[in-house]
C-alpha positions as CSV (number, residue, x, y, z in Angstrom):
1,X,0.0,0.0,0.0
2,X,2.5,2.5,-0.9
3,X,0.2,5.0,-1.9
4,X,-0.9,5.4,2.0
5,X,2.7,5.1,3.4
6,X,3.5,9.2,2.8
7,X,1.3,10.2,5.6
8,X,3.5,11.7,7.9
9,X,1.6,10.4,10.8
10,X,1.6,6.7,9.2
11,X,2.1,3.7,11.9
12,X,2.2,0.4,10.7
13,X,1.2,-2.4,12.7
14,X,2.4,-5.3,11.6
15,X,0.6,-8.9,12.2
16,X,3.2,-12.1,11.1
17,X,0.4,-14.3,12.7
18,X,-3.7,-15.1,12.1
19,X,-5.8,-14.1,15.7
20,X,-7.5,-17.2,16.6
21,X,-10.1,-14.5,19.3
22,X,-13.4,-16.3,17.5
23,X,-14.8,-19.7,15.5
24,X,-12.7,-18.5,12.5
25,X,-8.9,-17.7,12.5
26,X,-8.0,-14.2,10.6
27,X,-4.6,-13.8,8.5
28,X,-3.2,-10.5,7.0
29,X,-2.1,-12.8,4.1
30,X,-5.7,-14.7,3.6
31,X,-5.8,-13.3,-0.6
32,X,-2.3,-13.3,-1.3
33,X,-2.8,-16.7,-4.0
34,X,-6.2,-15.9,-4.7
35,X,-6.7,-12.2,-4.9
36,X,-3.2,-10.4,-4.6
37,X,-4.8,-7.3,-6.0
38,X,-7.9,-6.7,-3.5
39,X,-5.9,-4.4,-1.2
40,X,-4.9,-2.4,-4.1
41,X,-8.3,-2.2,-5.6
42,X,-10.1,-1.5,-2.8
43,X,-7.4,1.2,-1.4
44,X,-7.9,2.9,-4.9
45,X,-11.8,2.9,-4.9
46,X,-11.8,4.3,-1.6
47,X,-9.5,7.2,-2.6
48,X,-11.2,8.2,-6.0
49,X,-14.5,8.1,-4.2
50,X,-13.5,10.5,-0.8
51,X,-11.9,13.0,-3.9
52,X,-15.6,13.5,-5.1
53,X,-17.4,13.1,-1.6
54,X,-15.3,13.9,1.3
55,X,-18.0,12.9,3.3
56,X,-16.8,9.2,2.5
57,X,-14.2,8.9,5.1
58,X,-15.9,9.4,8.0
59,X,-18.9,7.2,6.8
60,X,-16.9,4.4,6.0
61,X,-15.3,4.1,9.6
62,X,-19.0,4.5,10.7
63,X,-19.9,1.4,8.9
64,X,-17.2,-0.5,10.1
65,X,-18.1,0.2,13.8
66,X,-21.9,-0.1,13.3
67,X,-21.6,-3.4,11.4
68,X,-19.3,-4.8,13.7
69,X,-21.3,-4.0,16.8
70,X,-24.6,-6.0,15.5
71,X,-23.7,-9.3,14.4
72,X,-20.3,-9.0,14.3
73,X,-18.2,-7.5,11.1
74,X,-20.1,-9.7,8.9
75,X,-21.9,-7.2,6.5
76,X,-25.1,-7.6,7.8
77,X,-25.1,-3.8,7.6
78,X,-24.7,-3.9,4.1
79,X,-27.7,-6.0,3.2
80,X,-30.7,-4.4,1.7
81,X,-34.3,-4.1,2.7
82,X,-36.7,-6.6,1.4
83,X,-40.7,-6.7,1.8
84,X,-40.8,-9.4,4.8
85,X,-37.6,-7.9,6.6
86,X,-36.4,-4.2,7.1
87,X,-32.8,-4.5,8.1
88,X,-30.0,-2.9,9.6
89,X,-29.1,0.0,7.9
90,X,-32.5,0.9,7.7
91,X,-32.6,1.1,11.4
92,X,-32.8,4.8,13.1
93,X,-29.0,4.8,14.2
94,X,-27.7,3.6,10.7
95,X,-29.7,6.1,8.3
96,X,-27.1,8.6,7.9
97,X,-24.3,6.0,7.6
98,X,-24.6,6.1,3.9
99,X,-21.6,5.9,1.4
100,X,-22.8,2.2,0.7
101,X,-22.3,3.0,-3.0
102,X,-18.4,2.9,-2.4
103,X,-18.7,-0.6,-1.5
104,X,-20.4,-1.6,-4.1
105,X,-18.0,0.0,-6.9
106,X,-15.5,-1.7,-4.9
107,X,-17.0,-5.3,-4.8
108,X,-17.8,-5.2,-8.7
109,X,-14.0,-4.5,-9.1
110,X,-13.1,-7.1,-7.0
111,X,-15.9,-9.4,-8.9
112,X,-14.1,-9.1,-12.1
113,X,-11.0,-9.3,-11.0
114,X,-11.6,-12.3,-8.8
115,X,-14.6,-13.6,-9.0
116,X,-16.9,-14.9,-5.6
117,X,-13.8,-14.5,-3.4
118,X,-13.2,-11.4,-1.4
119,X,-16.0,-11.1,1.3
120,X,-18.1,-8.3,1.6
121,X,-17.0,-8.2,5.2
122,X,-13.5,-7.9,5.1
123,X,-13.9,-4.9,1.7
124,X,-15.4,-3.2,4.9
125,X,-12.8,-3.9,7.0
126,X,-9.5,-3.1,4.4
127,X,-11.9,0.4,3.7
128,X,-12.0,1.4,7.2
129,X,-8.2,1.5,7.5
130,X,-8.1,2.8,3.9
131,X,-9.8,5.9,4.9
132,X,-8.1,6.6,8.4
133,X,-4.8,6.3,6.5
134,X,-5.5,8.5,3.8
135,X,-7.0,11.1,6.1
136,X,-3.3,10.9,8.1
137,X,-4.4,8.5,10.6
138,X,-2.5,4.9,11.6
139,X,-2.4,2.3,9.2
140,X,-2.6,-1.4,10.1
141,X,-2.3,-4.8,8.3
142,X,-5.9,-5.7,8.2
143,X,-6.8,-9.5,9.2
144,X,-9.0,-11.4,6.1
145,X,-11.0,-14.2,6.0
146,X,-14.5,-13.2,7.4
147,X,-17.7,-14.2,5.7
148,X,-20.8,-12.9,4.9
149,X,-23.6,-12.9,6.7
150,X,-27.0,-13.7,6.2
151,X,-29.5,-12.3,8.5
152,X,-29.8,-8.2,8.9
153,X,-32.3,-6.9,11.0
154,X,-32.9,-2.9,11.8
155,X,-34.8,-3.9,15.2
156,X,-30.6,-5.6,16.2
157,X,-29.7,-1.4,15.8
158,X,-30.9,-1.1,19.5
159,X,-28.0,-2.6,20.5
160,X,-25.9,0.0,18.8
161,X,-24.2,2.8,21.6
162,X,-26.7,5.5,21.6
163,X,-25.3,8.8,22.1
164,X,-26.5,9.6,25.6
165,X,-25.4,6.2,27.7
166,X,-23.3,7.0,30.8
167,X,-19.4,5.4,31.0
168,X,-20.6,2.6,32.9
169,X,-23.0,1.9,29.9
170,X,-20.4,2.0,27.5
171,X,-18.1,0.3,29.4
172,X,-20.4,-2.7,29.1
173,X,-21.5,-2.5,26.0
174,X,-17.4,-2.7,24.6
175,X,-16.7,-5.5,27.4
176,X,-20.1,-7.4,25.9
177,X,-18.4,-7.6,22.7
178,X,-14.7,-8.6,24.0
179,X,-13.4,-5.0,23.9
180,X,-11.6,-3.3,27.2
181,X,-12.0,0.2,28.3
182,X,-8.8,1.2,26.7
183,X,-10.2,-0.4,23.6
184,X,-13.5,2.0,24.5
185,X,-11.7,5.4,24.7
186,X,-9.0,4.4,21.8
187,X,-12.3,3.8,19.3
188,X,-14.1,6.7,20.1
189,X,-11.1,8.6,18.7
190,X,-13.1,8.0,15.7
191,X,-15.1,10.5,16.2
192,X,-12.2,12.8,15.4
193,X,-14.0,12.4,11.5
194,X,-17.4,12.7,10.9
195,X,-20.7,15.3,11.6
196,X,-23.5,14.8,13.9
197,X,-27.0,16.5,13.4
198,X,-28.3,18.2,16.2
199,X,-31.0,15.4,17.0
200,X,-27.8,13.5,18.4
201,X,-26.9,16.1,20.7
202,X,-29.8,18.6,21.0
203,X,-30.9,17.0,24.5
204,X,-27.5,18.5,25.9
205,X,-28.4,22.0,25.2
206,X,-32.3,22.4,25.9
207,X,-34.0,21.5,29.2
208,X,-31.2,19.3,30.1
209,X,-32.6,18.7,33.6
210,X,-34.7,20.0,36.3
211,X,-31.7,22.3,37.5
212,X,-29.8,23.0,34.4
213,X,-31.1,23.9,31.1
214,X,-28.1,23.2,29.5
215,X,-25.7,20.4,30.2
216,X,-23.2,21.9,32.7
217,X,-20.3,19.3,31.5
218,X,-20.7,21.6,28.3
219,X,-17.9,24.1,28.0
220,X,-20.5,27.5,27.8
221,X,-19.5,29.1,24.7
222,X,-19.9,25.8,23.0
223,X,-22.8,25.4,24.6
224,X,-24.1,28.6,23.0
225,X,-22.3,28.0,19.5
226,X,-24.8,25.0,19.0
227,X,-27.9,26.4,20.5
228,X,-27.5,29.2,17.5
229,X,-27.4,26.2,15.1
230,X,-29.7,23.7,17.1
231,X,-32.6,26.3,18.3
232,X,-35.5,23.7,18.8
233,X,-35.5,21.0,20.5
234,X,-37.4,19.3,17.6
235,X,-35.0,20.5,15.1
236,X,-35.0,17.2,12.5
237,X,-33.1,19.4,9.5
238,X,-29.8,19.3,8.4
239,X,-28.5,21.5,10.8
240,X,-25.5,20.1,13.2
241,X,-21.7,20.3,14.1
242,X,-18.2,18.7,13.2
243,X,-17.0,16.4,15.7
244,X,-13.8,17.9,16.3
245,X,-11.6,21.2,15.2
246,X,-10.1,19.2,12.2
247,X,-13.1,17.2,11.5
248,X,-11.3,16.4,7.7
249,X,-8.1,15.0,9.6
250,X,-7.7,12.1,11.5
251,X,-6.0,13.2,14.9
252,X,-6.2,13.2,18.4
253,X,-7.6,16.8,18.4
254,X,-11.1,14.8,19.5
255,X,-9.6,14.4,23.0
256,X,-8.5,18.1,23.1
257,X,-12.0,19.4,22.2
258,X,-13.4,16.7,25.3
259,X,-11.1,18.0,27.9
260,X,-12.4,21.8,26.8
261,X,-16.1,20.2,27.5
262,X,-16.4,20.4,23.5
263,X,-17.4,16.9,23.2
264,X,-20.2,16.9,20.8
265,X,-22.1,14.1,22.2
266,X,-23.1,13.0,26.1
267,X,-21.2,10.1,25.5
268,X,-17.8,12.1,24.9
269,X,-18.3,13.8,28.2
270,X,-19.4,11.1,30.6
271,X,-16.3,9.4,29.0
272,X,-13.8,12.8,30.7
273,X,-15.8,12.9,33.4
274,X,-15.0,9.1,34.7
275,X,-12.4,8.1,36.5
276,X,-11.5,5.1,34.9
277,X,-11.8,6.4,31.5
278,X,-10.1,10.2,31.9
279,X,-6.5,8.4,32.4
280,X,-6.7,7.4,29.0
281,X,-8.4,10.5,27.2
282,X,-5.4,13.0,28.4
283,X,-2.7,10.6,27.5
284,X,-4.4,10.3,24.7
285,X,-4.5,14.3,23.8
286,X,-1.3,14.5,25.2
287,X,0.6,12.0,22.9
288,X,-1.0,11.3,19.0
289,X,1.7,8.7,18.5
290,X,0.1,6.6,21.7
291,X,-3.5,7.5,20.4
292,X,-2.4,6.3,16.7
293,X,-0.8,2.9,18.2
294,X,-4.2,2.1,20.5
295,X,-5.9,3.0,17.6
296,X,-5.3,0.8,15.6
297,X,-4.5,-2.2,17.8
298,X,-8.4,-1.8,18.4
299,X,-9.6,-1.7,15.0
300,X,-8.4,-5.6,14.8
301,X,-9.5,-6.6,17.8
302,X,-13.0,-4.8,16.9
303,X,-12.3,-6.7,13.2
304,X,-12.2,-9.7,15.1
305,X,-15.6,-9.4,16.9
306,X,-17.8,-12.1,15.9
307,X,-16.2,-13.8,13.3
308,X,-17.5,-17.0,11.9
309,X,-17.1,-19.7,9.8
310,X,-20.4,-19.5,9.2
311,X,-21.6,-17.7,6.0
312,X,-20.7,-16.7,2.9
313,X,-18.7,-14.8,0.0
314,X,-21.2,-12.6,-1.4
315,X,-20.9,-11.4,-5.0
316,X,-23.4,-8.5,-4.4
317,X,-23.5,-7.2,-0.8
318,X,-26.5,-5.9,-1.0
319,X,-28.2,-9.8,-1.6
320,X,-27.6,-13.2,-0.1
321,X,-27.0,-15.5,-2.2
């Protein structure tokens, strides 16, 4: 992937062994013999797509995450709607997720290049890193292997981590899926791309409570920077705020913003405000280099969450086969 090294803040993590975490082992070499190319092609589709919409980036991590956290990274997230089922990325949480379409180019390269052999799955998995890369995050070997699965349901997107659960709710919602509390504060790092509208965050800023109006963890000239974008509480438009400072640049800036009390969502804050997880955000924002390495140690072990042998290699991942 030489096109990604030249990021100046480019760390390599390298894997010389499969992670045997799940039913089905992963390996950084899975398509060497019988798709050499898919790195390549998918790396490339990524990149030509986030120079037209540079909304892509952060919507691709997104997808990763929210797939993952369902049913495992299986691609379940991927599938489509059909009359008897509505599934997952129908669900409330996954609607602005979006950027499917990028996928999709890539898969029909992959198709011709290789026919009915590189999973759905893991073209999520090599895009994730592709786009935290190219935006001058880490990069990582990414572990292959995973199948497709079969069943996607939007009424699983409950499960998802809503943007109001307390540190203790969060805490158990990463442990429930084998991920630690370092693993918890390295992944919302993520966050450091992306947009929110104000439905995420509006409850923050408009009768927060019987004593406070506003959310008092909120630093108050943030506070009032997004009640002059977010005025009603009903506000459903497309009205909202960037994540972080550098919201086009993957950094640890995100942790900066938190300890100003410029986290955007609930969740950002109640992460500062614990003691177990505040260690690890001001090392964090003290040290990108630390953040980077945690970073992407995380992204395989949250590559490696419910992996299966179970399933298969679909050759369009919007359709079972």
């Amino acid at each position: 992937m030489a096109a990604l090294s030249t990021s100046k803040a480019l760390f390599v993590v390298l894997l010389s062994i499969a992670v045997f975490g799940s039913q089905a082992a992963l390996d950084a070499h899975y398509y060497d013999q019988t798709c050499p190319q898919a790195e390549f092609i998918v790396a490339q589709t990524i990149r030509n797509a986030s120079i037209f919409d540079p909304k892509v980036p952060a919507r691709i991590l997104r997808m990763f995450f929210h797939d993952c956290f369902i049913r495992g990274c299986d691609a379940s997230l991927l599938l489509d709607s059909t009359p008897g089922n509505t599934a997952e990325k129908d669900g409330p949480p996954n609607v602005s997720v979006q950027a499917f379409y990028v996928i999709d180019d890539a898969k029909a390269k992959l198709e011709k290049s290789c026919p009915h052999t590189v999973s759905c799955a893991d073209i999520v998995a090599m895009a994730a890193r592709d786009v935290v890369a190219m935006t001058g995050g880490p990069s990582w070997g990414v572990l292959k292997g995973r199948k497709d699965g079969r069943i996607s349901k939007a009424s699983d997107t409950i499960n998802l981590p809503a943007p109001f659960l307390n540190a203790t709710q969060l805490i158990q919602t990463f442990a429930n899926r084998g991920l630690g509390i370092k693993d918890l504060v390295a992944l919302s790092g993520g966050h450091t791309l992306g947009f929110s509208h104000c439905s995420s965050f509006v409850p923050r800023l408009h009768n927060f409570s019987i004593v406070h109006d506003t959310d008092p963890s909120m630093n108050v000239e943030f506070a009032n920077l997004l009640k002059a974008k977010c005025p009603s509480p009903n506000n459903n438009g497309a009205a909202g705020q960037f994540l972080d400072s550098t919201s086009a640049q993957f950094d640890n800036d995100y942790y900066k913003q938190v300890i100003a009390g410029k986290g955007v969502f609930g969740t950002d804050q109640a992460l500062y405000n614990d003691q177990r997880t505040r260690p690890i955000i001001e090392s964090f924002a003290k040290n990108q280099n630390l953040f980077f390495t945690e970073f992407a140690a995380s992204m395989i072990k949250l590559g490696n969450v419910g992996v299966s042998e179970q399933g298969e290699v679909r050759m369009n991942c919007r359709r079972v086969i």
